[in-house]
N, C-alpha and C positions, 0 to 999 in steps of 0.2 A: 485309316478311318473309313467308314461305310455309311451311308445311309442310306433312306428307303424315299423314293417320289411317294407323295399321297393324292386323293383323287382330282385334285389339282395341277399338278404335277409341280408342285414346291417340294424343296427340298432343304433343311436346315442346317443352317452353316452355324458350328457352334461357336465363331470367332465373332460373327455378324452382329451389329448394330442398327439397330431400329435407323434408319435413314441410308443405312449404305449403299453407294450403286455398284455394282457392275457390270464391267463389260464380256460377254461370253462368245467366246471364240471357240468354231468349230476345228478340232488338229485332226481328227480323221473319223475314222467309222466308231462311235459309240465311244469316242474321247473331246471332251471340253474343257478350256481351261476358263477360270473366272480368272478375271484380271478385279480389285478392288480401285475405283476412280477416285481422286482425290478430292474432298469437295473446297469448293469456290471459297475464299474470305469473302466473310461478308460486308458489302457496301457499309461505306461512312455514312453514317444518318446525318443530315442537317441541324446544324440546334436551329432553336427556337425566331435566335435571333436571324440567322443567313435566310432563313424561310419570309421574316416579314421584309428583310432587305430585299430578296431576290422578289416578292410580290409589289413592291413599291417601286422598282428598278423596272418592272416588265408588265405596267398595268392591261387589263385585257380591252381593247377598244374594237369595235365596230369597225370595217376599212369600207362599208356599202352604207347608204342609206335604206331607210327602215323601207319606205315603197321599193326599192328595189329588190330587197331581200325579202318582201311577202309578194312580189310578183316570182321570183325563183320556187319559192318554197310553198305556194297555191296552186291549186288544178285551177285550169281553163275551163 
């Protein structure tokens, strides 16, 4: 099989899939090999419910008072 760089210098892989990566390793003067990378499983999403537990298990609190924290965060 052959194909042509265009003035981008892509080149179409007729096996390839809109997301695919690879990786491309130089073997010597004017030879490359593409390696295709595996992709990633994708993360567990939270339900609905682990989200309001984990928000009620880990409420977000202040550790400074409010003068303190607009003396840090105001110019002089």
């Amino acid at each position: 099989m052959t194909t042509k760089a265009d003035n981008k210098k892509r080149v179409v892989l007729p096996s390839a899939r809109p997301g695919d990566v690879y990786e491309i390793q130089k073997q010597g003067e004017g030879r490359y090999l593409l390696v295709r990378l595996e992709r990633p499983e994708p993360e567990m999403k939270m339900s609905r419910e682990a989200c309001l537990q984990a928000i009620k298990s880990n409420p977000l609190r202040l550790t400074m008072d409010w003068d303190h924290l607009k003396a840090l965060t105001r110019e002089s």
